[in-house]
N, C-alpha and C positions, 0 to 999 in steps of 0.2 A: 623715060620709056623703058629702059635696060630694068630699071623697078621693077617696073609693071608687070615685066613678062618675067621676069625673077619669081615675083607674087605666085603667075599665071602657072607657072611652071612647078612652084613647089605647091599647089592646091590639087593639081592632077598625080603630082604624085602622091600627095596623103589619102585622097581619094577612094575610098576601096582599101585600102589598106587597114587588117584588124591584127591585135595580137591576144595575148593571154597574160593574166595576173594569178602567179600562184606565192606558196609561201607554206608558212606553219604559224600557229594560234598558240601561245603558253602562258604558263601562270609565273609570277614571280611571288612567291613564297609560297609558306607550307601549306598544306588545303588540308580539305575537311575531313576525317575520317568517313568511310564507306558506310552506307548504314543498308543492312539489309532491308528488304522489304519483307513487310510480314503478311504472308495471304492464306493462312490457314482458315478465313473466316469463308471461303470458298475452295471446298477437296477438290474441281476439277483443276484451279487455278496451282493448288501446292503440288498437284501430281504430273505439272505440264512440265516441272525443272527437275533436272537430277543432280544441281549446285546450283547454291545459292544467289538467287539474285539481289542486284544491287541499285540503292535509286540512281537516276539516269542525271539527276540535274549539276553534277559538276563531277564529271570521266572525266581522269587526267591519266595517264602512263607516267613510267618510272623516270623521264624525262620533263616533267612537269609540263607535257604535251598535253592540248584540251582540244574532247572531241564534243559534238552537238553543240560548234560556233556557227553563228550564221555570219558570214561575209559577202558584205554584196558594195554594189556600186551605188551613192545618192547622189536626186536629182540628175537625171537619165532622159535627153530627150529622145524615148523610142516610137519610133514610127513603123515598128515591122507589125508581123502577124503576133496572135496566142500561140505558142507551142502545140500540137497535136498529141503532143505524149503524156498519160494520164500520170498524174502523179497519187502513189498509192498510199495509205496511210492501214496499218494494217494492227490487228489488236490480236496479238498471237502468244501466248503463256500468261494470258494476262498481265500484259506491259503492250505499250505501244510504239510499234514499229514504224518507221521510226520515230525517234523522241523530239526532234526536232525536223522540221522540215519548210522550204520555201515553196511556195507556188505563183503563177500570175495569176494576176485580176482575170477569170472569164476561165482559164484552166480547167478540165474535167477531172477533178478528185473522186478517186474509188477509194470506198472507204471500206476495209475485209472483217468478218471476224471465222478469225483462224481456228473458234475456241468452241469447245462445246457445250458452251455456258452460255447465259446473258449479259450481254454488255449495254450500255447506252453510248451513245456521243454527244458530251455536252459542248460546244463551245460557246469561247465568250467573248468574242468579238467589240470593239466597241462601234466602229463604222460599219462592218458590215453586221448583214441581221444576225442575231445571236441563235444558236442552233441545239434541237437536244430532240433524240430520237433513239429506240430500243433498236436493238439487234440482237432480237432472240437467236438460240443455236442453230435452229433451224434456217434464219436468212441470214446467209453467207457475204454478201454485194450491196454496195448502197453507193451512187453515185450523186455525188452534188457539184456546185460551180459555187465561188467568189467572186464579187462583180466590182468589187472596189480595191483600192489599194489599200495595205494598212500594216501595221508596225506588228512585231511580233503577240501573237493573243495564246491564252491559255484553251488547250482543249482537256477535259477528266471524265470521269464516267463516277456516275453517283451511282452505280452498284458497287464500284471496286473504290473504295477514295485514294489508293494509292497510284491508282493509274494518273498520267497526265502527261502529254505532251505542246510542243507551241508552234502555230502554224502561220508565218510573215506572208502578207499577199502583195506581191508587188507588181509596177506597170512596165517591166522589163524584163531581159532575162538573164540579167548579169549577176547570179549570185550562187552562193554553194553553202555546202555545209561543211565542217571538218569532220577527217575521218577518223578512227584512234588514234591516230598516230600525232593529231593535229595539223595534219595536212586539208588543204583547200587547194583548187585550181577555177578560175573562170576563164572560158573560152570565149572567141570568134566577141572578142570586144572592139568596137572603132576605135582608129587613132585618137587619143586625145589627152586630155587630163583630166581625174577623177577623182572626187573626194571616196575614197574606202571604208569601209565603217564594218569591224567586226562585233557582232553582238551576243552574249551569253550571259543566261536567264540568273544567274545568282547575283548579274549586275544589271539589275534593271535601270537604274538608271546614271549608270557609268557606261557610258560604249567606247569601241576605242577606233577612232579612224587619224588617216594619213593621206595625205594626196598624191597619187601616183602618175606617171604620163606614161600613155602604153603608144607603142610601136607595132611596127613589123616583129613576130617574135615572143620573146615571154620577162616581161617583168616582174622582180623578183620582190616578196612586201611581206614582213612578218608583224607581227603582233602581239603584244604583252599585254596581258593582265595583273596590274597590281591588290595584293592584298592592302585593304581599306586601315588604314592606321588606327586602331581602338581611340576612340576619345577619351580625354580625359575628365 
């Protein structure tokens, strides 16, 4: 009986109780040099920068900190609502802002173009429907939804080929992006235990996760990416 209510007693308190998973994402060894982007093949696009840009697919800082990681929570049994807050995906100096990005399944994605050029938006989804639409200078706003869940996919613009960025649709909303500095935080998660899985796109298919148990409070969870051994 003393069990029981033991049981009873530590349910109501775990109850209602959420905390936070934050940390930093890094690379363990030397990474790739910077490779500019070259967009002279469009004068609005080379006259939107006044230094040089650089591709987007593996930002590290002087700490071997990695930014545009997605970090989220697998296998998630969520029962709340979609978020209300649109999430924006924006094509502004001819680069896509941002370069990586998570959304939920059902989500209102606005998609901008900041530029006074033509752009398309291709994606290529492989579960949800695969998408590709102009956005002359003239239309500024274009808003779409995902209605499925689905792993990181590739979005480009076949007028620019250097454009592209990857957009994860997920059925929860336990996930973030890192920021320069390779910093992530996820909020207002339930008590529990979590398999974590940080993901970033020059390792498609290396991800790297850890299981964490969250609290009252904020658990702390970092992340390494190793450089892939040359084969022999």
């Amino acid at each position: 009986m003393k069990r029981l209510i033991s049981i009873l007693v530590l349910t109501i308190l775990t109850v209602g109780i959420c905390g936070s998973i934050s940390g930093t994402v890094n690379f363990d060894g030397k990474g790739p040099k910077k490779k500019k982007l070259k967009m002279d093949a469009d004068p609005v696009c080379g006259k939107s920068h006044q230094t040089p840009v650089y591709r987007q697919d593996f930002v590290m800082d002087d700490k071997n900190n990695l930014a545009n990681v997605i970090v989220y929570l697998k296998n998630v049994d969520y029962k709340g609502s979609v978020t209300k807050t649109q999430a924006i995906l924006d094509q502004k100096g001819c680069v896509y802002t941002p370069h990586v990005m998570g959304v939920m399944k059902g989500q209102e994605i606005l998609i901008k173009n900041s530029d006074a050029t033509l752009h398309n938006i291709h994606g290529l989804p492989k579960v949800n429907t695969e998408f590709n639409f102009a956005m002359p200078k003239v239309l500024k706003e274009k808003k779409m939804t995902l209605v499925k869940s689905e792993e990181a996919f590739k979005v480009k613009c076949d007028v620019h080929p250097w454009m592209s960025a990857y957009v994860q649709v997920f059925d929860h909303p336990y996930f973030a992006v890192t920021s320069k500095d390779g910093s992530y935080k996820i909020d207002n998660i339930p008590a529990g235990t979590y398999e974590v899985v940080a993901w970033q796109e020059k390792f498609k298919d290396k991800t790297v996760s850890h299981q964490v148990t969250v609290g009252e409070g904020n658990s702390k969870q970092d992340f390494t990416f190793v450089k892939p051994s040359k084969k022999k």
